[in-house]
C-alpha positions in Angstrom: -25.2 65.6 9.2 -23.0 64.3 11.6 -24.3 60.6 11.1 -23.5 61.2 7.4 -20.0 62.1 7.8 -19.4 59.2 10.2 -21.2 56.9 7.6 -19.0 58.3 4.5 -15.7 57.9 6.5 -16.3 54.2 7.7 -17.3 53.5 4.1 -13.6 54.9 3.2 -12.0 52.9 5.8 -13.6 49.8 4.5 -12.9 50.3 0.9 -9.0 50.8 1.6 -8.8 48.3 3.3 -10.3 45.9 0.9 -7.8 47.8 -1.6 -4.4 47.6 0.3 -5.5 44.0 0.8 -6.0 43.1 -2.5 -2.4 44.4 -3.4 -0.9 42.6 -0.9 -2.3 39.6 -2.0 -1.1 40.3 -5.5 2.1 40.8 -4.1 2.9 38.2 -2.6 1.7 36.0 -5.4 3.3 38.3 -8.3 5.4 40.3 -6.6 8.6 39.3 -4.9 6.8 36.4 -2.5 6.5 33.4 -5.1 5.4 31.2 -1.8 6.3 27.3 -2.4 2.4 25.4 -1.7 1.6 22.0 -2.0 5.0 20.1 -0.4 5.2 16.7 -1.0 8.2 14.0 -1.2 8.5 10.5 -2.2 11.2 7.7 -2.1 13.8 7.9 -5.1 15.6 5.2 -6.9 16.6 4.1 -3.4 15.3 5.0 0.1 18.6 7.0 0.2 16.9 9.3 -2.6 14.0 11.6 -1.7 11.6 13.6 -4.6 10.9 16.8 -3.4 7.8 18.6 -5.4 5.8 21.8 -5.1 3.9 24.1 -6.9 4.1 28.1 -7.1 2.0 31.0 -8.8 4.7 32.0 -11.2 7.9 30.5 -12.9 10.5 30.2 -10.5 13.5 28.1 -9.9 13.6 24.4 -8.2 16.0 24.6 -5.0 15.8 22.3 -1.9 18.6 23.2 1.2 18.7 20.3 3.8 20.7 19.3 6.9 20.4 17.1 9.6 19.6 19.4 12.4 22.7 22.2 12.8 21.6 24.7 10.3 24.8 26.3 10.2 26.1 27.9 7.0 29.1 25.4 6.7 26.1 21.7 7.1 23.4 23.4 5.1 23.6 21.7 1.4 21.5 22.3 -1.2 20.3 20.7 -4.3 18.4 21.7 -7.5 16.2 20.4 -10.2 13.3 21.3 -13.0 10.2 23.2 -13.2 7.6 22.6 -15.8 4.9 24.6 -16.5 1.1 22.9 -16.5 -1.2 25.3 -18.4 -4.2 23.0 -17.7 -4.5 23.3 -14.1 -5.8 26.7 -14.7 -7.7 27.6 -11.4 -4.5 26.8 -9.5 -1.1 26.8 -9.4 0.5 26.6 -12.4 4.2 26.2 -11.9 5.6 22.8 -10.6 8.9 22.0 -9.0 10.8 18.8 -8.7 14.1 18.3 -7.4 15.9 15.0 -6.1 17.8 14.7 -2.9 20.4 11.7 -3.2 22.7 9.7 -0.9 21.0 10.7 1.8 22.1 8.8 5.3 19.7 5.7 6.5 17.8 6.3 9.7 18.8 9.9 10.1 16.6 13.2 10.3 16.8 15.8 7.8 15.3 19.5 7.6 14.4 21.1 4.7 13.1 24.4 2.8 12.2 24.7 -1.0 12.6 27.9 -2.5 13.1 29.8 -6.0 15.8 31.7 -7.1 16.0 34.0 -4.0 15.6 33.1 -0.3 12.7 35.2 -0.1 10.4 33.1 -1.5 11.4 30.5 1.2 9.1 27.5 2.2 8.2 26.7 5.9 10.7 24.2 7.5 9.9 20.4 6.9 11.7 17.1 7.8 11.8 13.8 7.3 13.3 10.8 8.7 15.1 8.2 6.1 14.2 4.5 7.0 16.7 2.3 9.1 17.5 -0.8 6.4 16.6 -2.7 9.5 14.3 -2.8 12.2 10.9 -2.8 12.5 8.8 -0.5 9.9 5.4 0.6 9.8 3.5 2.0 6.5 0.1 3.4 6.9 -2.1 2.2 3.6 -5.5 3.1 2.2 -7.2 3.9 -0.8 -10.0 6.2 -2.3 -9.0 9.2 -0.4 -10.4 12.5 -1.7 -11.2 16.4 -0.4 -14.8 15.0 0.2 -13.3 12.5 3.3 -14.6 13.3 6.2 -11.6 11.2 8.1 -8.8 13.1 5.9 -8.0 16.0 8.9 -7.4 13.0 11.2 -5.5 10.7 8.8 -3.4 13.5 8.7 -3.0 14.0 11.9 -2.3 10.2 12.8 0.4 10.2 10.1 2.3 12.7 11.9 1.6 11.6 15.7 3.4 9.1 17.6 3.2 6.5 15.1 6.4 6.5 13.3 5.3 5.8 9.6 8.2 4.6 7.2 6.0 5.6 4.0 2.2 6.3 3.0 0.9 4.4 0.0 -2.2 5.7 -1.0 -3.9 3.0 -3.7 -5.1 4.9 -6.3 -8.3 7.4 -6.7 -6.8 10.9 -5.1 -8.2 13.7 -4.3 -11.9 12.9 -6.4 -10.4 14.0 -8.9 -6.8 16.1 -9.5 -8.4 17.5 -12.5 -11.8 18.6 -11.7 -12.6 22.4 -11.8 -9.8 22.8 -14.0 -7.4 21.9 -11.1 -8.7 23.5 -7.9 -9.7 20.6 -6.5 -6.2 18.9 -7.3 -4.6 22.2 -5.4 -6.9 21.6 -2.5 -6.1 18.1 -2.2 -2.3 18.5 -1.8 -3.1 21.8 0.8 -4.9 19.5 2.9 -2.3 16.9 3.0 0.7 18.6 2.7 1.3 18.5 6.5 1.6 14.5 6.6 2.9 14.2 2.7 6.0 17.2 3.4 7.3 15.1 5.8 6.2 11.3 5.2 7.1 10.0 2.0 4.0 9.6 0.2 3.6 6.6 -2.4 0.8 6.6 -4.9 -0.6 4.5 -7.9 -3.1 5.6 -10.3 -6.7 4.2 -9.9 -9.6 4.8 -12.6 -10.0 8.2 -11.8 -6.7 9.0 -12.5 -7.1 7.9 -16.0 -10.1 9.9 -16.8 -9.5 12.4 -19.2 -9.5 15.0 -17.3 -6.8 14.5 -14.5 -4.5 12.1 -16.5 -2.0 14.9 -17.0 -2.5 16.2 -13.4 -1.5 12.7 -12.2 1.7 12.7 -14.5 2.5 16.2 -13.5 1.7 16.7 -9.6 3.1 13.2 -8.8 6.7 11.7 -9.3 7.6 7.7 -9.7 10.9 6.3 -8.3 13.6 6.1 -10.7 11.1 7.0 -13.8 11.0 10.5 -15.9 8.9 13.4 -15.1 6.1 14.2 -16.3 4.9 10.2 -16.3 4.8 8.6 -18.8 1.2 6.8 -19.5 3.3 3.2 -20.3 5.6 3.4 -17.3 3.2 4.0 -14.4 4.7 1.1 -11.9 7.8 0.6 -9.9 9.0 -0.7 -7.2 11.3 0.0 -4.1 12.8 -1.7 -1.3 11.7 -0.4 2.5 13.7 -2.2 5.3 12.6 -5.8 4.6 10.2 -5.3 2.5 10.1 -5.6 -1.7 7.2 -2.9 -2.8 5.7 -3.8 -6.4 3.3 -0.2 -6.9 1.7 -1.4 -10.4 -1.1 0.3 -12.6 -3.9 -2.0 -12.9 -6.1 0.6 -15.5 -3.7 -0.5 -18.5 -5.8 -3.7 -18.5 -9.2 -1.3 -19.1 -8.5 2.0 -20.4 -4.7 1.6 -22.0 -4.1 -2.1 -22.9 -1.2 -1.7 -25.8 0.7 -1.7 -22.6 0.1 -5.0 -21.0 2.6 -6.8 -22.5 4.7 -3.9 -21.3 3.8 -4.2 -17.8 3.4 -7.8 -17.8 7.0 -8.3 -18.9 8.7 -5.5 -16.5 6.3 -7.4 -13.8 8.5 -10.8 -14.4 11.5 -9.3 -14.6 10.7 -7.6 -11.5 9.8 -10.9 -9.2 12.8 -12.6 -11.0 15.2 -10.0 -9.5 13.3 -9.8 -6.2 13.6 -13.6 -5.2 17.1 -13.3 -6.1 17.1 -11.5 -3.0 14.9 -12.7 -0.6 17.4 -12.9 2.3 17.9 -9.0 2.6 14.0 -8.1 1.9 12.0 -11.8 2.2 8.5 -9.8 2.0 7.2 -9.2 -1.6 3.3 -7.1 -1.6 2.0 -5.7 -4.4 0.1 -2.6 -4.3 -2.3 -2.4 -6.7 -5.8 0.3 -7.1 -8.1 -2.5 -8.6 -8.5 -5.8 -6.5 -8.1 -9.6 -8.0 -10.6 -10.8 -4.8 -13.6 -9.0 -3.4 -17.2 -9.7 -1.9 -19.1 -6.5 -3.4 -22.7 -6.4 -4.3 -21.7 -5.0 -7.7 -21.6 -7.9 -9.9 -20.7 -5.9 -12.4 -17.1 -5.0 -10.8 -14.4 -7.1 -12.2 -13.3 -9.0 -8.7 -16.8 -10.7 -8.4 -16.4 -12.1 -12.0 -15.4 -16.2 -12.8 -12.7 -15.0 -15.3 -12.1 -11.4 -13.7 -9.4 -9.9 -16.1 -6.6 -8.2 -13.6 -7.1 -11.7 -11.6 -6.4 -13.7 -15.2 -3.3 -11.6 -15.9 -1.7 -11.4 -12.6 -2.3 -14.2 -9.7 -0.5 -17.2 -11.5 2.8 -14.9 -11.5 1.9 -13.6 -7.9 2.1 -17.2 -6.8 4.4 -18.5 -8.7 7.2 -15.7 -7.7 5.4 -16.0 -3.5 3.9 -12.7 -3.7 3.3 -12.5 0.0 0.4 -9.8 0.2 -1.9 -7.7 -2.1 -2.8 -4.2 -1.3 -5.7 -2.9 -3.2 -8.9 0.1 -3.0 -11.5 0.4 -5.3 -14.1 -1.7 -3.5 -15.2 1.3 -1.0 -15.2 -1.4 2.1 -12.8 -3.9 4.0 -12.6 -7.6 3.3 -9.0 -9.9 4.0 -9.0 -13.2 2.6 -7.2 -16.6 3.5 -4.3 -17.4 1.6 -5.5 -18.4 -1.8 -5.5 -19.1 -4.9 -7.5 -20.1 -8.3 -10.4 -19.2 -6.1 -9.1 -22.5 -3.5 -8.5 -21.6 -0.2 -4.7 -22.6 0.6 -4.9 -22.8 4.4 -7.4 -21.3 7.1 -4.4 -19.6 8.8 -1.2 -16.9 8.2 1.3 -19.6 9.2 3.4 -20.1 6.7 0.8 -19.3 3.9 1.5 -21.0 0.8 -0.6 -18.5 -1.1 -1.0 -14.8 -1.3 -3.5 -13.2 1.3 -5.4 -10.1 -0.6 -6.6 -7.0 1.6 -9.5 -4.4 0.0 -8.8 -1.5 2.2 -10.6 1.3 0.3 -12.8 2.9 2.9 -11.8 6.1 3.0 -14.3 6.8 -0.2 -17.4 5.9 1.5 -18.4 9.6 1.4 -18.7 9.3 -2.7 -20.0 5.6 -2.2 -20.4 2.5 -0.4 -19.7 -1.1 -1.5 -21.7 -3.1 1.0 -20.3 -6.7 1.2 -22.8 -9.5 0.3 -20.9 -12.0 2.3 -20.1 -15.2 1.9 -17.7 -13.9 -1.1 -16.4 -17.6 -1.2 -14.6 -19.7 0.9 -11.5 -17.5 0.3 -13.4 -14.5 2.0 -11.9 -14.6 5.8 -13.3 -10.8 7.0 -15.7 -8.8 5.7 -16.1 -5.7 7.6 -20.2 -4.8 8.5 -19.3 -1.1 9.1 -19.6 1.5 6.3 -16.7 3.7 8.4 -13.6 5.1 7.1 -10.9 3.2 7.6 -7.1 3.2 7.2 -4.3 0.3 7.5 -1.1 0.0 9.7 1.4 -2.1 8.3 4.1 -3.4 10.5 7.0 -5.3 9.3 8.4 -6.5 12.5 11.4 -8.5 11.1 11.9 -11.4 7.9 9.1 -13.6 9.5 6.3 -11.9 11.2 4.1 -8.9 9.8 0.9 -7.5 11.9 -1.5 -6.0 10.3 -4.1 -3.8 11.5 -7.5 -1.6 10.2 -8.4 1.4 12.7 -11.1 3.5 12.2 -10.0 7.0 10.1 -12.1 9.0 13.1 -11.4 8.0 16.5 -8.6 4.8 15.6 -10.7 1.8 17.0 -9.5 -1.5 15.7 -11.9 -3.5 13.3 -9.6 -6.0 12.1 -6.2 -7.5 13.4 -3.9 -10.4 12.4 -0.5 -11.9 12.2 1.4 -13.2 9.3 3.9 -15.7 9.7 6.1 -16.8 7.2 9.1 -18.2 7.7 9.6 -19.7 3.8 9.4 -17.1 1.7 9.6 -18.3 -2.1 7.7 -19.1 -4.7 4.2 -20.8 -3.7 4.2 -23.6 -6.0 7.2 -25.5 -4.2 5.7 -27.7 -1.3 2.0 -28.8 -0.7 0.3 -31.8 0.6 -3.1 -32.4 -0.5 -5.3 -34.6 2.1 -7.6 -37.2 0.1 -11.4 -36.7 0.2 -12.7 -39.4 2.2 -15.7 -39.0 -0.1 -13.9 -40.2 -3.1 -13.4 -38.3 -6.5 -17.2 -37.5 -6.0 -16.3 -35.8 -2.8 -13.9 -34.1 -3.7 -15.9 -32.8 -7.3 -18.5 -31.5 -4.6 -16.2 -29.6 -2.4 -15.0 -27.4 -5.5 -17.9 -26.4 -6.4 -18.6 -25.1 -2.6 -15.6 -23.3 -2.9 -16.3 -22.1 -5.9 -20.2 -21.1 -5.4 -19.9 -17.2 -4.0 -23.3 -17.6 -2.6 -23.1 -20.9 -0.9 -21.5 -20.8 2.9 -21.3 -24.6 2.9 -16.9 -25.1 2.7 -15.2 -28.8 4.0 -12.4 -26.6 5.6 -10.9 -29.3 6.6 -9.7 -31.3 4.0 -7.2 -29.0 2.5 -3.5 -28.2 4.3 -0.2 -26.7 2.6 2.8 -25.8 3.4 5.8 -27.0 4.6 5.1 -26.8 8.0 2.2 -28.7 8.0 3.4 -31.5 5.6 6.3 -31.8 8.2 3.7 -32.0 10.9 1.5 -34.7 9.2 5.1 -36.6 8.6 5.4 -36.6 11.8 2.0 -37.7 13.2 1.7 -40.8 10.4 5.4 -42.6 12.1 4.4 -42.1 15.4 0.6 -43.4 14.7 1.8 -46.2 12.8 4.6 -47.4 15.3 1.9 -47.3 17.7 -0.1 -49.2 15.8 3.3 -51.3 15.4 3.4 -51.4 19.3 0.0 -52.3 19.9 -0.6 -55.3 17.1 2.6 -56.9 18.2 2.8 -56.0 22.0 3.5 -59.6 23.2 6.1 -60.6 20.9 7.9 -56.9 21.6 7.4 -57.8 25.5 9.0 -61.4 24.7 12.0 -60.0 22.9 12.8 -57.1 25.1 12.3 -59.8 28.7 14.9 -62.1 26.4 17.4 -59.8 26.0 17.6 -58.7 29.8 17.4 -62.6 30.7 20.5 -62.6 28.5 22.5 -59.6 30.0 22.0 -61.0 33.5 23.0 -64.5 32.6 26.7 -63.1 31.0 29.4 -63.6 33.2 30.5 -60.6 35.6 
């Protein structure tokens, strides 16, 4: 009997407990505790600006407070903004916050909570750290991240370690996808990552997925564009923003595929864009273009549009990226790694970073080799300088050193071993088309008619590296070398007469009276 009483009162423990719990729990999501999840910021109109968004069970108000490190009453300030409600991400939190922090200090620390209408539905303390307008700058870049990555617990923890990141640009194809299971897995995503994207401003631009049917709204909703409305707007998905020396161009390369009434739209606000930019190349000389689908790649997929002869982002897009001197391009996609020489019209422009006279294009989109795997079928063309072999996730480090020298640099997402490296010199920045020398084929027009078509063969390794130079630089150089070869030449052909003429004119000087 004794067994059965003992049974019957651990049975009643056990069920209040699972019933005091459960209130709780509905307290502090209905009740008074309307907890702030899912903390994320991004740059603003300026790097002076900061977005602030997060999401919450219930309707709330939008309030950030901020200050710089005393948290007195008298420095704390505070700021306000909107909240919309998003019906469709009905597993998860439905409310979503947005507020705008502006004129904030350059190179300075803030802290900062986000809470409703009362304090007691106050956030955890965050902070970020506003970029110097000068100095070096580092931006940690990668694309095809999603819940599924095994690497994403230690890309977050890199982003927040001892490397200092200025920004995060993730290049399209989040979280696999925002709007599957009817938004849970777009609530995970932004739990996971709210440690590194609370505190490093985190840049994105849509990829495919973000454009399927599905997570289009969570995209526009969950995410905020500098100096555009929220909710996005489907035909204003790019912007750009400058970072220390550095001219960002984030653009949306799906309205060539799955919205194309606005190409004209982006293609316009893209030359108007570059226009302004090269205007002012002395304060930010560096102009790279992140973009989700790539205009160069190696993949096995012949059906991807990067492998084809007349790939369609590549037709809209490189002539203006070379004639405005777009210096890089960022893309994903492609799950591998490949960097190519400076190039362009499928012709290599120089087999080296110094002083390119063509834009250098970087797949980086690793970090979705858990959903699939590009293997590269290298060569990819004489334009193809780095394919990486390994199917491991990877991320990039970006560091703008000053107006003339960038490193670059792809670390494994799992224990940070380097699998690619190299320096970018450019001490010219300005449109590509201004300065080239072009070295004759010795071969003749013939030659020269074969060489092409190595180039442009993707499956023959056979390229005449050689022949082709550009750049200022070099046609300075090669200025240089053809006077001094030809008054050696000079020297050599009429050495006795030169002998003669310089033996007469000290026969003279010693003959003149003293």
């Amino acid at each position: 009997m004794s067994s059965e009483i003992r049974f019957l009162c651990v049975a009643c423990i056990q069920a209040c407990t699972v019933f005091f719990l459960v209130i709780a729990d509905q307290t502090t999501q209905q009740g008074g505790l309307n907890v702030p999840k899912q903390v994320h910021i991004g740059f603003g109109k300026t790097t002076n600006d900061m977005i602030v968004m997060w999401s919450t069970v219930r309707n709330d108000s939008s309030v950030v407070e901020y200050h710089t490190g005393d948290n007195s009453v008298e420095s704390v300030s505070s700021a306000s903004g909107s909240t919309v409600y998003f019906p469709e991400n009905s597993n998860g939190l439905q409310y979503l916050h947005r507020v705008v922090l502006t004129n904030l200090r350059p190179g300075v620390k803030y802290f900062y909570n986000v809470r409703g209408e009362n304090r007691d539905s106050l956030s955890d303390q965050f902070s970020f750290t506003t970029p110097e307008s000068n100095g070096k700058q580092t931006f940690m870049i990668f694309g095809d991240m999603g819940t599924m990555t095994k690497s994403l617990p230690f890309i977050v923890y890199e982003a927040t370690g001892k490397t200092k990141y200025a920004s995060i640009f993730h290049l399209g194809d989040i979280a696999y996808d925002l709007g599957r299971e009817n938004g849970a897995v777009g609530d995970k995503f932004f739990s996971k990552v709210e440690r590194m994207a609370a505190r490093i401003p985190y840049m994105t631009i849509p990829g495919d997925h973000e454009m399927f049917q599905n997570s289009r709204n969570h995209y526009f909703h969950r995410l905020s564009n500098p100096g555009k409305d929220w909710p996005m707007q489907q035909e204003d998905l790019w912007y750009s923003v400058n970072i220390g020396k550095t001219h960002f161009i984030c653009i949306s390369t799906e309205v060539f595929f799955t919205n194309k009434q606005n190409i004209q739209k982006i293609m316009d606000w893209l030359v108007q864009d570059l226009e302004e930019a090269n205007t002012h190349r002395q304060k930010y000389p560096w102009i790279i273009v992140m973009a989700h689908r790539p205009l160069y790649c190696s993949t096995d997929d012949k059906n991807e549009d990067c492998t084809k002869a007349h790939s369609v982002v590549r037709t809209h897009l490189e002539d203006m990226f070379y004639f405005y001197g777009v210096d890089l391009v960022f893309s994903g996609h492609q799950h591998m790694y490949e960097r190519t020489w400076p190039v362009y019209k499928n012709r290599v422009l120089a087999y080296n970073y110094l002083d390119p006279r063509g834009t250098v294009h970087i797949v980086i989109g690793n970090m979705g080799n858990v959903y699939l795997t590009e293997k590269g079928s290298k060569p990819g063309g004489a334009w193809s300088s780095f394919i990486s072999p390994s199917e491991h996730e990877m991320y990039g480090r970006l560091h703008v050193h000053n107006n003339t020298h960038i490193y670059w640099e792809v670390l494994g997402a799992q224990d940070n071993d380097l699998y690619d490296s190299r320096w970018i010199i450019q001490r010219i920045h300005g449109p590509f088309n201004k300065s080239s020398i072009f070295i004759p084929d010795p071969l003749g027009a013939a030659g020269a008619a074969w060489r092409e078509q190595q180039e442009d063969d993707s499956n023959d390794i056979i390229s005449l590296r050689f022949f082709y130079m550009n750049g200022d630089d070099y046609s300075h150089r090669i200025t240089v070398l053809t006077f001094t070869v030809i008054i050696l030449l000079f020297g050599l052909c009429f050495k006795k007469k030169i002998l003669n003429v310089i033996r007469l004119c000290f026969v003279k000087q010693e003959s003149l009276p003293k």
